[in-house]
KEKE-3310 file (N, C-alpha, C; in steps of 0.2 Angstrom, whole numbers, plus 5000, padded with zeros to 4 digits):
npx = (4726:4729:4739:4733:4733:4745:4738:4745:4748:4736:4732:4743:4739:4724:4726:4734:4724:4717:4721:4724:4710:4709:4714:4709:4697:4698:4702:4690:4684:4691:4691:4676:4675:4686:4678:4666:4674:4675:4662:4656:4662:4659:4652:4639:4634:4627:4616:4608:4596:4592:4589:4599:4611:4609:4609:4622:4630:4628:4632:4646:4650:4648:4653:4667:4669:4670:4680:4689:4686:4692:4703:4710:4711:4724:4732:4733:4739:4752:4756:4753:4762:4774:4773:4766:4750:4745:4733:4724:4726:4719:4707:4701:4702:4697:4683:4683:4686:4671:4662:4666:4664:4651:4648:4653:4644:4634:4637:4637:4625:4619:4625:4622:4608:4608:4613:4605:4593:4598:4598:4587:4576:4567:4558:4566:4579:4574:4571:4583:4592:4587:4587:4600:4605:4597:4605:4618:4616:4612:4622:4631:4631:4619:4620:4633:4631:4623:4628:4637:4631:4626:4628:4634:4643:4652:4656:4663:4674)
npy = (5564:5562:5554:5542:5546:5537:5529:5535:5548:5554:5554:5563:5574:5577:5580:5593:5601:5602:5607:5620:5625:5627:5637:5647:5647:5651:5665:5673:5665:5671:5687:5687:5682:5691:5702:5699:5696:5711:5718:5718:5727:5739:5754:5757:5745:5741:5743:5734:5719:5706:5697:5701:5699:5684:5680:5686:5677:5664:5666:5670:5656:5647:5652:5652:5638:5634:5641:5634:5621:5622:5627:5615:5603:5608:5605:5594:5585:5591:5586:5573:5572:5566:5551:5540:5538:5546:5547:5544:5557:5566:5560:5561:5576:5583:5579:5587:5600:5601:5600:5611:5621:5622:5624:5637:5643:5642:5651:5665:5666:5668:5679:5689:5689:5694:5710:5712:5714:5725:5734:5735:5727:5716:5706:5709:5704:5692:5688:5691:5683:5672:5674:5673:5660:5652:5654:5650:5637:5632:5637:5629:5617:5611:5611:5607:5594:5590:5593:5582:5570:5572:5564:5570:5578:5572:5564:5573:5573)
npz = (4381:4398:4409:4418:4436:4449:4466:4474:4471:4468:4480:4486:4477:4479:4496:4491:4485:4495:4505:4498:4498:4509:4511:4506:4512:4527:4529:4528:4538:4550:4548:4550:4564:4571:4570:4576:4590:4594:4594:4610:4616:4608:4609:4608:4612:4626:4623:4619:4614:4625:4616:4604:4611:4614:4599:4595:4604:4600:4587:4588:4596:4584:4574:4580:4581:4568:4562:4571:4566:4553:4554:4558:4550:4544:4557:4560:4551:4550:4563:4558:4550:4542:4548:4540:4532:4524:4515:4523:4532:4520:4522:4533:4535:4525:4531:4544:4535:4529:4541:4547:4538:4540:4552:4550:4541:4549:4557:4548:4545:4556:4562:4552:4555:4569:4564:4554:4563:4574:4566:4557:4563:4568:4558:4546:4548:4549:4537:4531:4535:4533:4516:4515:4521:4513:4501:4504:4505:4494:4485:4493:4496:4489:4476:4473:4476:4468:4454:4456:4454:4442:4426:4413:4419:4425:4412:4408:4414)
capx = (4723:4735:4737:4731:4737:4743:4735:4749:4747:4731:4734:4746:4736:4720:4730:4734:4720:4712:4724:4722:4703:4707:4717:4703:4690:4700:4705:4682:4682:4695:4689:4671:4679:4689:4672:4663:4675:4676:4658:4656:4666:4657:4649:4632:4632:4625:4609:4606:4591:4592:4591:4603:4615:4612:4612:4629:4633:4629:4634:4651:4652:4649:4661:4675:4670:4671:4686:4694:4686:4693:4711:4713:4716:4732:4737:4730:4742:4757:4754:4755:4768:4784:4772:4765:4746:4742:4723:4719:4724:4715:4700:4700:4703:4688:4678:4683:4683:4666:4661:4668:4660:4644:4647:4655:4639:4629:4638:4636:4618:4616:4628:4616:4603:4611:4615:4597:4588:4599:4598:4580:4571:4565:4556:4570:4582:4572:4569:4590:4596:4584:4591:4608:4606:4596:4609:4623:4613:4611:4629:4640:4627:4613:4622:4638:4629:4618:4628:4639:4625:4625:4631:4636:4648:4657:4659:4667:4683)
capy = (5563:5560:5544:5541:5546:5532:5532:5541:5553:5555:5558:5571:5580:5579:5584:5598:5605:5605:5615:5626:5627:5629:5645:5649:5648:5653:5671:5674:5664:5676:5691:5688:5680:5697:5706:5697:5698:5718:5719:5718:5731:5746:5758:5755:5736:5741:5745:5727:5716:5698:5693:5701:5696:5676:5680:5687:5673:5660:5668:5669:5651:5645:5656:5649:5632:5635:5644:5629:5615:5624:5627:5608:5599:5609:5604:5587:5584:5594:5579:5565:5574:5559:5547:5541:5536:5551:5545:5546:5563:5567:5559:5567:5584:5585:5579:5593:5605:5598:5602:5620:5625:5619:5628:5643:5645:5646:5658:5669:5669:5671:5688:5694:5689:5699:5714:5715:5715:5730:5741:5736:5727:5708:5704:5708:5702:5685:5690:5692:5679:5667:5672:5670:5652:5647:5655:5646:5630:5630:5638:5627:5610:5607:5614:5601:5590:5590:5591:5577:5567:5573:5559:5573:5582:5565:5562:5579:5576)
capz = (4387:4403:4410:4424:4441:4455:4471:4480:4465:4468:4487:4485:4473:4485:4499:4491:4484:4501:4508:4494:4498:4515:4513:4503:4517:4533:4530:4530:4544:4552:4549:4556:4571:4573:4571:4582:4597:4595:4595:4612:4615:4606:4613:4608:4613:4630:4623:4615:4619:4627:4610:4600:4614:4613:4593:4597:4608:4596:4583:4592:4595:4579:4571:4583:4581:4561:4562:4575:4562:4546:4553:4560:4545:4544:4564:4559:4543:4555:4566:4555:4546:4540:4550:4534:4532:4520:4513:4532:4534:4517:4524:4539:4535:4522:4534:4545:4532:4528:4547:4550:4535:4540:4557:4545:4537:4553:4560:4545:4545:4565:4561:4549:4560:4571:4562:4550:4571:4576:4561:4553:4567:4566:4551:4540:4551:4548:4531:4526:4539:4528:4510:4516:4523:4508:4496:4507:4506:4488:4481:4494:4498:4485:4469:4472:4478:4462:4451:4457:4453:4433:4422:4409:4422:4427:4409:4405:4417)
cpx = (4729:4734:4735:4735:4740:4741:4739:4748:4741:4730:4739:4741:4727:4722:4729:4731:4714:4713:4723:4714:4703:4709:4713:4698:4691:4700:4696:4681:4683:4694:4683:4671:4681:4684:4667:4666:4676:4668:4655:4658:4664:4653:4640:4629:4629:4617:4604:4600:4594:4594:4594:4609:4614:4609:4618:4633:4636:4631:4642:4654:4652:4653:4668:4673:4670:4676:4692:4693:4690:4702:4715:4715:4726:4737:4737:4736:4748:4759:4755:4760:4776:4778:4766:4756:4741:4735:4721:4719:4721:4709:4699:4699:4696:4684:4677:4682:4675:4663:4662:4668:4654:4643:4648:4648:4630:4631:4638:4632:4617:4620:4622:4611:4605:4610:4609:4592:4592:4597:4589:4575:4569:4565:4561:4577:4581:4573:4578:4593:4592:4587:4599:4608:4602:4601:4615:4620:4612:4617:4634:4637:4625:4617:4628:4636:4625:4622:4634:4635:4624:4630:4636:4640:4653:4660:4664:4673:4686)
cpy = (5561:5555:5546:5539:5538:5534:5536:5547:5556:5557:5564:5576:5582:5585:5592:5604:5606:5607:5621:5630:5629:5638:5650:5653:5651:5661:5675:5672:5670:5682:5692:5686:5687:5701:5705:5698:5706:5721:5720:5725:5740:5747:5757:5747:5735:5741:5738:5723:5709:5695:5693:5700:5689:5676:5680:5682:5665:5660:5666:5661:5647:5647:5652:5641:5630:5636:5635:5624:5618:5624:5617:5602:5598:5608:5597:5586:5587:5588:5573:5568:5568:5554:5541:5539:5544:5553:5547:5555:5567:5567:5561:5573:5587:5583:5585:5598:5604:5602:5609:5623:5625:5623:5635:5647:5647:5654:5664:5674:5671:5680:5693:5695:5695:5708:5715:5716:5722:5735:5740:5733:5718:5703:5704:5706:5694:5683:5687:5686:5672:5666:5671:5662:5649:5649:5649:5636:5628:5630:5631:5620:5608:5607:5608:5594:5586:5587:5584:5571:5567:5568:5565:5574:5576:5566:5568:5578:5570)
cpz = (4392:4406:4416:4431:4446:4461:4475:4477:4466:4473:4489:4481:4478:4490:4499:4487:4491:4504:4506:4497:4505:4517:4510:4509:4524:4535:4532:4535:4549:4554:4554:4561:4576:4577:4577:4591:4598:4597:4603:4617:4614:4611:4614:4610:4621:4630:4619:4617:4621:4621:4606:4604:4615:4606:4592:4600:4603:4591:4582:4592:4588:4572:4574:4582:4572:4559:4565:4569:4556:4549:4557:4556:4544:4551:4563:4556:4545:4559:4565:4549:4547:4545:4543:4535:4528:4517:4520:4532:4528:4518:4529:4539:4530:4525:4541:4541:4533:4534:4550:4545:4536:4547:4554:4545:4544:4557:4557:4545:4551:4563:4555:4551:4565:4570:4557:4558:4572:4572:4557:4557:4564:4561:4546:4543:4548:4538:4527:4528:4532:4521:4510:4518:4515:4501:4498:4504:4498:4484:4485:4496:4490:4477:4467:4472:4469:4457:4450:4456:4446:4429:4417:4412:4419:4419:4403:4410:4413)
residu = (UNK:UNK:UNK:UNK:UNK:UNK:UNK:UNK:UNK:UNK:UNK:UNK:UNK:UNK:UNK:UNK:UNK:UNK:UNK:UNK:UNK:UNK:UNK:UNK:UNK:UNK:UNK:UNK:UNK:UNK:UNK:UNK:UNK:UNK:UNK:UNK:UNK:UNK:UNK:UNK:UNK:UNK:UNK:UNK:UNK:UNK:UNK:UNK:UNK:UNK:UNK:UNK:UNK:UNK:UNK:UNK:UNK:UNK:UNK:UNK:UNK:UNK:UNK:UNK:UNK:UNK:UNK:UNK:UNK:UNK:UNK:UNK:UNK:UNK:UNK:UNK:UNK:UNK:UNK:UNK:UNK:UNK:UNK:UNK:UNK:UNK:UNK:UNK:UNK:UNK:UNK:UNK:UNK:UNK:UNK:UNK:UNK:UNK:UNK:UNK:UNK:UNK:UNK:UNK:UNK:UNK:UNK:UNK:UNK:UNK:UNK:UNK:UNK:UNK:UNK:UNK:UNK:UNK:UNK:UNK:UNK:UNK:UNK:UNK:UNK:UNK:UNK:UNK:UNK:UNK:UNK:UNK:UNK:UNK:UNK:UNK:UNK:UNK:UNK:UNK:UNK:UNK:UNK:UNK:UNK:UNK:UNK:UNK:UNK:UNK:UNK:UNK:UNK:UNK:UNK:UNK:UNK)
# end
């Protein structure tokens, strides 16, 4: 068994597994960010209703404020870079991630929402948008959450 880290040890290795998980999570953001401001753009976007234009709008925001919370740890942690207080910007920054995933995931579903109304019509818009949020709500919330809570887990690290 390995001994056991010290706290700085432990804060470096935080640190940097949540930059890892960030560069993980951004390039998704990125893309649908892309896609969403192009959308506007196409040809067919004239023909839209009211509502798949403030799906799109919303959608839109919540993507860029997903996209802004996920890349702020690493401007955050830029910042207090040589100013020492390390635990803070670990504590910080998972609570940002935390937060611009939590916007991440709506703007997922609002885009599916979006894109199940134009190609299939309401219902399955509601339909897709629904299994994607409770898929979301289960893999990246209830399921950690869970088993974070399991005596077994804990005593397996």
């Amino acid at each position: 068994m390995a001994a056991a880290e010290t706290d700085k040890q432990q804060t470096d290795r935080q640190l940097a597994e949540l930059l890892n998980e960030l560069r993980v999570a951004l390039p998704g953001a990125q893309v649908l960010l892309g896609f969403l401001l192009t959308v506007p753009f196409a040809t067919r976007f004239g023909r839209t209703t009211h509502l798949e234009r403030v799906a799109l709008f919303v959608c839109l925001l919540l993507t860029v404020g997903g996209t802004v919370l996920l890349m702020a740890p690493s401007v955050y942690h830029r910042l207090r870079w040589g100013r020492g207080g390390k635990s803070d910007v670990v504590l910080v920054a998972h609570r940002l991630f935390l937060a611009g995933s939590s916007l991440l995931a709506g703007g997922i579903v609002a885009a599916v929402f979006l894109i199940g109304d134009v190609l299939f019509g309401m219902t399955a818009a509601i339909v897709a948008a629904a299994g994607v949020a409770l898929t979301v709500a289960v893999s990246w919330y209830l399921l950690p959450t869970e088993r974070s809570r399991s005596r077994r887990v804990r005593q397996l690290e």
